[in-house]
Backbone as CSV, one residue per row, in Angstrom:
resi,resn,N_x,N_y,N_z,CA_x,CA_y,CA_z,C_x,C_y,C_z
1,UNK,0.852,-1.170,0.000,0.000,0.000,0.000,0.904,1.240,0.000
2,UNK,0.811,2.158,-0.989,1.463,3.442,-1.422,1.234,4.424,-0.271
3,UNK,1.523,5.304,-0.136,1.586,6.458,0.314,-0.574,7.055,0.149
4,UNK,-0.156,6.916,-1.122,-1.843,7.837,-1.749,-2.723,6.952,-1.356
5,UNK,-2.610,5.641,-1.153,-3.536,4.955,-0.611,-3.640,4.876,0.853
6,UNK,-2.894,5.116,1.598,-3.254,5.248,3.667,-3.450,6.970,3.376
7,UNK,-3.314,7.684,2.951,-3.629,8.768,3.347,-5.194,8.889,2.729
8,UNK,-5.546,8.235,1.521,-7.286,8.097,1.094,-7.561,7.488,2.257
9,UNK,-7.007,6.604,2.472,-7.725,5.428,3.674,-8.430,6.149,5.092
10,UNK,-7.043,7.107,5.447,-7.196,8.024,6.564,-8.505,8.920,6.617
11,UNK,-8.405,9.598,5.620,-9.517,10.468,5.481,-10.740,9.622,5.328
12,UNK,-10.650,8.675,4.590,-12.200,8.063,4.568,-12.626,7.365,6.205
13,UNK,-11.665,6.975,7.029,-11.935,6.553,8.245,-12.592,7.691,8.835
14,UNK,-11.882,8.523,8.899,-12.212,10.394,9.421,-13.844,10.834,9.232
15,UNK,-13.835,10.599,7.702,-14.882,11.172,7.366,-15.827,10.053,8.274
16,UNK,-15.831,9.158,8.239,-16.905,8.032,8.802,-17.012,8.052,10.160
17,UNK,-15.719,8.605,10.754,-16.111,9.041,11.848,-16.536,10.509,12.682
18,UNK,-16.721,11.463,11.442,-17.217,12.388,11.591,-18.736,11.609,11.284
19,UNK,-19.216,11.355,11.072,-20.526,10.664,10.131,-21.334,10.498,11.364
20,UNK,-20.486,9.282,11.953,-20.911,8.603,13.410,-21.068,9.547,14.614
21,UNK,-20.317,10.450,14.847,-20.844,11.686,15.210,-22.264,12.265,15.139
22,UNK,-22.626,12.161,14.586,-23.473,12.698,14.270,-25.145,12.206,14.273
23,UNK,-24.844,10.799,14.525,-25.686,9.621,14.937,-25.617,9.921,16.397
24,UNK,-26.891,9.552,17.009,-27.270,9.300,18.472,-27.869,7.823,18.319
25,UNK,-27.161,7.304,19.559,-27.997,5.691,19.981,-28.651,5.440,20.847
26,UNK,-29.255,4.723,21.379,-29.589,4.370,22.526,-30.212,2.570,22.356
27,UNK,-30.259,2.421,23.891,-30.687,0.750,24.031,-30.900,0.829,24.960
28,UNK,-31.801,-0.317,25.232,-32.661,-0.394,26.213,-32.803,-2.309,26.182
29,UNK,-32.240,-2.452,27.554,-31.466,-4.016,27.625,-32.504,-4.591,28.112
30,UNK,-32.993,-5.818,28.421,-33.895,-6.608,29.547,-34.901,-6.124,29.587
31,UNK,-35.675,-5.537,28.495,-37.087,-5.142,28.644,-38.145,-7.033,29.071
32,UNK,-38.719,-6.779,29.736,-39.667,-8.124,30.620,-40.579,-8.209,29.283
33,UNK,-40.729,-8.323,28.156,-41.381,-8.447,27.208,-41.046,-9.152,26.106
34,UNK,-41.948,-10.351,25.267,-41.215,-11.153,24.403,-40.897,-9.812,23.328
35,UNK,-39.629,-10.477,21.788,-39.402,-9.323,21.243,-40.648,-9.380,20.104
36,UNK,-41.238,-10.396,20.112,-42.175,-10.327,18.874,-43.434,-9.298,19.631
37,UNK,-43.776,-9.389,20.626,-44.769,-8.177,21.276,-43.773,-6.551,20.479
38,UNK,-42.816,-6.380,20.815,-42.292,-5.370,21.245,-42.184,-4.902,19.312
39,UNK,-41.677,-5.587,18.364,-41.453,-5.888,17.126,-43.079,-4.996,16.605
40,UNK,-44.183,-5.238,17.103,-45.125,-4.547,16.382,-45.047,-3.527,16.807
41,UNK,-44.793,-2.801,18.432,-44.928,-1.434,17.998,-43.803,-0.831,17.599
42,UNK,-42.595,-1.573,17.446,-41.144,-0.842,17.317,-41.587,-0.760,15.585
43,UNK,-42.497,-1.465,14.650,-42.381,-0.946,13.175,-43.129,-0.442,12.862
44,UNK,-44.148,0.657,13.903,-44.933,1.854,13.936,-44.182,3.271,13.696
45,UNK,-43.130,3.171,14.338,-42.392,4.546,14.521,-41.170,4.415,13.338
46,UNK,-40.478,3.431,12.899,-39.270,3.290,12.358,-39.276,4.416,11.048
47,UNK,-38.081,5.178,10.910,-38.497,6.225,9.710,-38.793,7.402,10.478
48,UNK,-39.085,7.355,11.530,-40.490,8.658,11.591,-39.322,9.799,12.580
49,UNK,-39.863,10.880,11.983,-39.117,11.862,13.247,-39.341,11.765,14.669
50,UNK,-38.426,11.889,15.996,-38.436,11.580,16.684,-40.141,12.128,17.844
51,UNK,-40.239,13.165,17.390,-41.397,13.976,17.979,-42.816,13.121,17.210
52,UNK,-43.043,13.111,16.355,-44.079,12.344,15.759,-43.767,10.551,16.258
53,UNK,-43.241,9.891,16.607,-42.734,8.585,16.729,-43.207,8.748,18.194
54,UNK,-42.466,9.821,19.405,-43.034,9.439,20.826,-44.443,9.977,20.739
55,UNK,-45.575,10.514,19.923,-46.515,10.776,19.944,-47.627,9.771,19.647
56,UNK,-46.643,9.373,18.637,-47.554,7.757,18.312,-47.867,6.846,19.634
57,UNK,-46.527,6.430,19.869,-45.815,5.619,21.275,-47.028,6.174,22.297
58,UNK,-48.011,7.600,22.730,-47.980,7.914,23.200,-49.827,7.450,23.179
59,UNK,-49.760,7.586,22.193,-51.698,7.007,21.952,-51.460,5.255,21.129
60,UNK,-50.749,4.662,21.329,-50.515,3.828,21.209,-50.989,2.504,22.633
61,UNK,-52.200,1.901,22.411,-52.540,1.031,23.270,-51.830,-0.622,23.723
62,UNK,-50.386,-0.535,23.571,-49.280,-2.001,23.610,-48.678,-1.340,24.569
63,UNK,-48.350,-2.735,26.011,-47.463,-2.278,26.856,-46.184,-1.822,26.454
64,UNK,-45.905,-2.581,24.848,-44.351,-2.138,24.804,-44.282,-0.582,24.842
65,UNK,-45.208,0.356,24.132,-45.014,1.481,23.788,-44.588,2.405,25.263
66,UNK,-45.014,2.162,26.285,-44.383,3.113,27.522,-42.871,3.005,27.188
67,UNK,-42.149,1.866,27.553,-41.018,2.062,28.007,-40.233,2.352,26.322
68,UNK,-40.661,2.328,25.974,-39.797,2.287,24.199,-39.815,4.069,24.013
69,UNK,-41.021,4.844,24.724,-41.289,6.215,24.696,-40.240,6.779,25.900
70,UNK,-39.904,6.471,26.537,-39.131,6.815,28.040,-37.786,6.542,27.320
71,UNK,-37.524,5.305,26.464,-35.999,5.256,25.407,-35.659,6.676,24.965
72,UNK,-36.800,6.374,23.668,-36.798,7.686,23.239,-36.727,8.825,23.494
73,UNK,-37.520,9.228,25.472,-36.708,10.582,25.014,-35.906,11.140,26.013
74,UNK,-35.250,10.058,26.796,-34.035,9.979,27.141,-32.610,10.192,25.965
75,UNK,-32.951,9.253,24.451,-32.214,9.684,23.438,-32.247,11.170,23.037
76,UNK,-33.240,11.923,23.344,-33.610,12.793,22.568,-32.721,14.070,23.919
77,UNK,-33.031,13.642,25.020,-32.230,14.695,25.965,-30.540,14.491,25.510
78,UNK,-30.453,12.927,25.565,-28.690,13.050,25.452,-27.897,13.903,24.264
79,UNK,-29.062,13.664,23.322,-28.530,13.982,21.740,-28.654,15.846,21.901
80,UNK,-29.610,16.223,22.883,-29.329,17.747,23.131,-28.345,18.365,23.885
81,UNK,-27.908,17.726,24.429,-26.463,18.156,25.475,-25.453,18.031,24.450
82,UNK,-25.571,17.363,23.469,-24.544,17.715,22.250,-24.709,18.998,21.973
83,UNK,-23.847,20.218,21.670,-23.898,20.761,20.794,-24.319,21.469,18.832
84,UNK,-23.895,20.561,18.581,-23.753,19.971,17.214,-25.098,19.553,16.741
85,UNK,-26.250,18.974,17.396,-26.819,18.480,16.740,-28.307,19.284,16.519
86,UNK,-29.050,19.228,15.966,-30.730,19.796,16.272,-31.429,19.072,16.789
87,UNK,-31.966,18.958,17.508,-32.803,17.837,18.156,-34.221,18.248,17.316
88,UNK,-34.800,19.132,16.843,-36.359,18.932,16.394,-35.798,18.008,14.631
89,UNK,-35.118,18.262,14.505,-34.221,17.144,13.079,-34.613,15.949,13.025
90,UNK,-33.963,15.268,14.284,-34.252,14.280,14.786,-35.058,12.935,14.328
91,UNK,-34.384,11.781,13.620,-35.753,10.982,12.742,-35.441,9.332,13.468
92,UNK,-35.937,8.660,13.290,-35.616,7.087,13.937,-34.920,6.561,13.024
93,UNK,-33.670,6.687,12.517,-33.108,6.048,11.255,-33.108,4.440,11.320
94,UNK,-32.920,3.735,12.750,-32.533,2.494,12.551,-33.021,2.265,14.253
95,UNK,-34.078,1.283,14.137,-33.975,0.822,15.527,-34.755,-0.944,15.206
96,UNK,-34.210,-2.024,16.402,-34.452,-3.132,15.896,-34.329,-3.738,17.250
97,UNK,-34.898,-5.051,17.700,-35.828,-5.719,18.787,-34.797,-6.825,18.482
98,UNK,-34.016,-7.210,19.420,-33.537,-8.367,19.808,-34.021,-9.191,20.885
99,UNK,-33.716,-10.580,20.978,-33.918,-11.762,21.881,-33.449,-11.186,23.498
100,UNK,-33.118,-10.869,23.921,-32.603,-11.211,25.745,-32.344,-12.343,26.257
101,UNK,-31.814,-12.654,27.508,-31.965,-13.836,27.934,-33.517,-14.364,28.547
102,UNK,-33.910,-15.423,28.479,-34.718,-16.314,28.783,-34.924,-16.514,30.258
103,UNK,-35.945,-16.171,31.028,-35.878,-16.642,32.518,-36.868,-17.773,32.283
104,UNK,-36.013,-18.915,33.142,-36.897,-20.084,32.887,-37.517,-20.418,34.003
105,UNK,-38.730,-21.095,34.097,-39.953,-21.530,35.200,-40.652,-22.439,34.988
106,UNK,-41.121,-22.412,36.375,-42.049,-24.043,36.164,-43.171,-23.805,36.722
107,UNK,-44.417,-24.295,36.134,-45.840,-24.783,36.686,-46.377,-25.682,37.027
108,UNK,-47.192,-26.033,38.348,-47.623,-27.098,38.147,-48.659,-27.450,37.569
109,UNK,-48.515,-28.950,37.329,-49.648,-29.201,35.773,-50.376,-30.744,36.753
110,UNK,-51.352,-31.149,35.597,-52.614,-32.493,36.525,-51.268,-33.561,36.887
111,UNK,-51.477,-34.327,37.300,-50.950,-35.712,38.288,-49.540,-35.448,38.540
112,UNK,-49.358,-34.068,39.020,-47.731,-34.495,39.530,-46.677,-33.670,38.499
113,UNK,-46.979,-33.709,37.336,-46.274,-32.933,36.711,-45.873,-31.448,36.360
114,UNK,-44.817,-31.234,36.220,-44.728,-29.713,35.623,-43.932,-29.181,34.614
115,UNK,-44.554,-27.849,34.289,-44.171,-27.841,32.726,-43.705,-26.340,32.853
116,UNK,-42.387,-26.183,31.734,-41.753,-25.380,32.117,-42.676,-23.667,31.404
117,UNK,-42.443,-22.784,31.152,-42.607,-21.741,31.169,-41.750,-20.879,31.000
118,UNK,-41.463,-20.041,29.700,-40.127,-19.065,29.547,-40.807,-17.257,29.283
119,UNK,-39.908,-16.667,29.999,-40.577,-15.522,30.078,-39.138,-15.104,29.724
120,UNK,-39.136,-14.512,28.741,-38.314,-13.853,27.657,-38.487,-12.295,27.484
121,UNK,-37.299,-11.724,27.199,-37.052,-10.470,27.348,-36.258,-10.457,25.761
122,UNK,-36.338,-8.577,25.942,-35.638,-7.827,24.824,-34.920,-6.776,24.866
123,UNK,-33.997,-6.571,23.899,-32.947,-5.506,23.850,-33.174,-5.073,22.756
124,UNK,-33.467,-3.487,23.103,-34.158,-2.349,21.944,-32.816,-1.831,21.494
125,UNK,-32.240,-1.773,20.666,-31.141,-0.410,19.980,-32.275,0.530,19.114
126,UNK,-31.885,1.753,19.553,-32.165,2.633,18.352,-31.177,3.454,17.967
127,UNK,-31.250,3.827,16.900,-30.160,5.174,15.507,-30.784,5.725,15.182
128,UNK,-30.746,7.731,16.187,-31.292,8.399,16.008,-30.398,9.359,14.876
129,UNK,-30.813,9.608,14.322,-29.762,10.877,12.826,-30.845,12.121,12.369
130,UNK,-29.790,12.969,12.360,-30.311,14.600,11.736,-30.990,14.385,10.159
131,UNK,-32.037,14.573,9.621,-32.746,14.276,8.620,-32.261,15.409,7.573
């Protein structure tokens, strides 16, 4: 690798990390909710500016929508203590519902037996970006 090629290289790292800058994240770990509950209201808001998205969240009748709205605008305070950024800008570029760990349990069931029971959780990321 030449000279002209680590110094392109450099700058394109730079630039990408000016980029990332400029992105706000947030997550939200161990939500007590399976992710397929959480999956319908998380692809209500996706796309949407951040103010229209917790408004939805907000007349939105799914337990997931409280705590996914309390994400949101916890993201939305951090991303204002930045400088740099606009917060009314603000759009849901990327957010997506993962698995958690599994708490496992047991019931009892007719003659003696019991049957297990998994109460499953989720981990929200969202990628908030200036539109």
């Amino acid at each position: 690798m030449n000279r002209r090629e680590r110094r392109k290289n450099k700058q394109q790292k730079e630039a990408e990390r000016r980029l990332k800058n400029k992105h706000k994240s947030c997550v939200l770990k161990y939500l007590r909710m399976t992710p397929r509950k959480v999956r319908a209201v998380v692809d209500t808001i996706r796309g949407r500016q951040v103010e229209e998205a917790i408004a939805i969240l907000d007349f939105t009748h799914r337990a997931a929508a409280e705590p996914l709205a309390r994400m949101l605008r916890s993201a939305v305070v951090n991303a204002s203590a930045s400088d740099d950024i606009d917060v009314d800008t603000l759009v849901v570029k990327e957010i997506r519902v993962d698995q958690g760990p599994t708490l496992k349990r047991f019931r009892p069931r007719a003659m003696g037996r019991a049957t297990m029971i998994q109460k499953k959780t989720s981990h929200v990321t969202c990628l908030l970006a200036e539109k």
